[in-house]
C-alpha positions as CSV (number, residue, x, y, z in Angstrom):
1,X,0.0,0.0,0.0
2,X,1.4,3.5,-0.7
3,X,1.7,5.9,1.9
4,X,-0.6,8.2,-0.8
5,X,-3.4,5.8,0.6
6,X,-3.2,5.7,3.7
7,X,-5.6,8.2,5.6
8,X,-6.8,8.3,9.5
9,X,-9.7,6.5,10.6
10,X,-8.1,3.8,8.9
11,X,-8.2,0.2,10.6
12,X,-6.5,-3.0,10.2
13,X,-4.2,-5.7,12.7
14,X,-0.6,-6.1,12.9
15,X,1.3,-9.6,13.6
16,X,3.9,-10.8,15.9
17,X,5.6,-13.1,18.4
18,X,5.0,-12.1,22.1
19,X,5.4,-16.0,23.3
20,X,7.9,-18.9,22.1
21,X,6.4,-19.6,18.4
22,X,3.1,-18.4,18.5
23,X,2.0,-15.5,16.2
24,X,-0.7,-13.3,18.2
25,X,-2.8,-10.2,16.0
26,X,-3.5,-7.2,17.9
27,X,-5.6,-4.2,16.2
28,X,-4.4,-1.1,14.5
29,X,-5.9,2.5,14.1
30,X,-4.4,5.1,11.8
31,X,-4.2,8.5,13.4
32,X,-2.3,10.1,10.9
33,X,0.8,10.6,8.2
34,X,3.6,13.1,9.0
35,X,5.2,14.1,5.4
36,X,9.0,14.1,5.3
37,X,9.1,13.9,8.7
38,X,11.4,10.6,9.0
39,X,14.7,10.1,8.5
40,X,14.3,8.4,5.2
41,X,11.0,9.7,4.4
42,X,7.0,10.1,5.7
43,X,6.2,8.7,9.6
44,X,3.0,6.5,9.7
45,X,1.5,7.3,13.2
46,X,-0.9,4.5,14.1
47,X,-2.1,3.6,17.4
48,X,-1.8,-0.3,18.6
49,X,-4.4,-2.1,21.1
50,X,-5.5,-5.6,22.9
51,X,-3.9,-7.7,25.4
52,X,-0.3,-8.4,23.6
53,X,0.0,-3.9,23.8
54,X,-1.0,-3.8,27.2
55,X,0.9,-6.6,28.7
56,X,4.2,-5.4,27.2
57,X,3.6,-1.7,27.7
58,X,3.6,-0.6,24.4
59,X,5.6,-1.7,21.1
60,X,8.2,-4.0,22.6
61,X,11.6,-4.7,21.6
62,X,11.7,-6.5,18.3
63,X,7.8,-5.6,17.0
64,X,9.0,-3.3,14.7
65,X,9.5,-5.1,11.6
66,X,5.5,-6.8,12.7
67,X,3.7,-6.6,9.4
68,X,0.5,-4.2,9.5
69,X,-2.1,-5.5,7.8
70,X,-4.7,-2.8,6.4
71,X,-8.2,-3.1,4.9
């Protein structure tokens, strides 16, 4: 998906490990796109949810390559 169509409101789940093998979903909002604002490019700002967020405190160590799965 291009970052041209990606808009707030937007809604999907991302993917990862938390626990030894097993791949856990958690839900995603899009809050909003901040142009040029990253060291190679835009910043996606997205908000993350659910049991997996809250247990860990946020995105943990190693959940940033978790694909984001949108629409």
């Amino acid at each position: 998906m291009a970052v041209a169509d990606i808009q707030p409101g937007m809604t999907g789940y991302a993917k990862t490990v938390a626990h030894g093998t097993r791949i856990d979903s958690f839900p995603v909002e899009i809050i909003g796109v901040m142009k040029d604002s990253g060291p190679t490019g835009d910043l996606i700002l997205a908000k993350f949810s659910g049991p997996i967020i809250e247990e860990s405190g946020g995105i943990a160590q190693g959940m940033s390559g978790s694909p984001v799965y949108i629409n």
